[in-house]
C-alpha positions in Angstrom: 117.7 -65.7 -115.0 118.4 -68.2 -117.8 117.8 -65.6 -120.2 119.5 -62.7 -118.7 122.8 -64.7 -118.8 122.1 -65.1 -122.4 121.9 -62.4 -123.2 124.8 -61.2 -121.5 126.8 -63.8 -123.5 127.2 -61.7 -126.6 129.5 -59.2 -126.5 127.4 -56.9 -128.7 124.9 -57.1 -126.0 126.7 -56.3 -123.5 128.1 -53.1 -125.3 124.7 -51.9 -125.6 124.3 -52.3 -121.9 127.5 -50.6 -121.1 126.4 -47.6 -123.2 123.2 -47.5 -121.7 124.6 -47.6 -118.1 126.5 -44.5 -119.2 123.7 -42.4 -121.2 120.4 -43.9 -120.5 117.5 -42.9 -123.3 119.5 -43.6 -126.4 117.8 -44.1 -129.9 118.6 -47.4 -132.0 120.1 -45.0 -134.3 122.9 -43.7 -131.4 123.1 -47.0 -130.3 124.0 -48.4 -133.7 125.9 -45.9 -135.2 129.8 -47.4 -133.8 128.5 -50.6 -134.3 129.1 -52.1 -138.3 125.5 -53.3 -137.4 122.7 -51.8 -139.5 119.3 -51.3 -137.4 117.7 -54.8 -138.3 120.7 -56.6 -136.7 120.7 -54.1 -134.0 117.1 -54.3 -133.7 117.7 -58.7 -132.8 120.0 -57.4 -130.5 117.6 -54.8 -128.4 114.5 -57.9 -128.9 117.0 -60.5 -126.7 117.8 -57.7 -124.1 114.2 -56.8 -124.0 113.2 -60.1 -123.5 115.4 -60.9 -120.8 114.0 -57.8 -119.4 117.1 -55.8 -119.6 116.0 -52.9 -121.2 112.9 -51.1 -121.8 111.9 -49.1 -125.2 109.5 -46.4 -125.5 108.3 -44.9 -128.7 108.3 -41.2 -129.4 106.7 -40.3 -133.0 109.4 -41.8 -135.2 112.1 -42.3 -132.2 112.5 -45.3 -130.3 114.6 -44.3 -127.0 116.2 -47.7 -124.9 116.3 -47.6 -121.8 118.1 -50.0 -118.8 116.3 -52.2 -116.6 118.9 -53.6 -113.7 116.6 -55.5 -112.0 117.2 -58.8 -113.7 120.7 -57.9 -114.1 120.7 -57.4 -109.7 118.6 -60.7 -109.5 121.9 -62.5 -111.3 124.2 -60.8 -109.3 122.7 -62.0 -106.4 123.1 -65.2 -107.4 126.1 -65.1 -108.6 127.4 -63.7 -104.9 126.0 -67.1 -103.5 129.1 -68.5 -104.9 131.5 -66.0 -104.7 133.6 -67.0 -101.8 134.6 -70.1 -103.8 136.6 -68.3 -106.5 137.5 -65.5 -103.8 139.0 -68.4 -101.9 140.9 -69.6 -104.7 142.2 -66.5 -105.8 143.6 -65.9 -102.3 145.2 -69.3 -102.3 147.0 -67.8 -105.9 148.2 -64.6 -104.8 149.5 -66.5 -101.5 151.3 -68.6 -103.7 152.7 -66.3 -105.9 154.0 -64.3 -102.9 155.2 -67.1 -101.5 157.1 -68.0 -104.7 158.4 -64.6 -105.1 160.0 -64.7 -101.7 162.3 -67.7 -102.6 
């Protein structure tokens, strides 16, 4: 879990994740091209997702396609839910307050 948070620290990363949440199968070529990465940089990038298990790549003659993997990504979530109703409580406290406040 260590690594998938990470990885999900940089925000280049996660942009990669987000386009491959909405077209799964990219190249490194689509996936670079609105970056102002070239592919070597990119290519760090994929290695510290794939590592943290958050993608998969798979070669096809010259074409490498990424893919997602959510499991680690659902194994953080989980996690994360564990400690949920702590900021859920404090954000209920704020909007009380700010009601409250805007009442007066």
């Amino acid at each position: 879990m260590d690594r998938t948070f990470a990885a999900l620290a940089d925000p280049t990363r996660r942009y990669v994740l987000q386009r491959l949440n909405e077209e799964s199968g990219l190249s490194v070529s689509e996936l670079a091209r609105p970056l102002s990465l070239k592919l070597p940089g990119l290519t760090k990038h994929l290695d510290v997702l794939s590592d943290a298990g958050l993608i998969t790549r798979t070669k096809t003659g010259r074409t490498v396609a990424v893919h997602l993997s959510a499991g680690p990504m659902r194994e953080a979530m989980a996690w994360l839910e564990r400690y949920e109703r702590f900021w859920t409580a404090s954000l209920d406290r704020l909007v009380a307050f700010v009601e409250e406040d805007g009442q007066s």
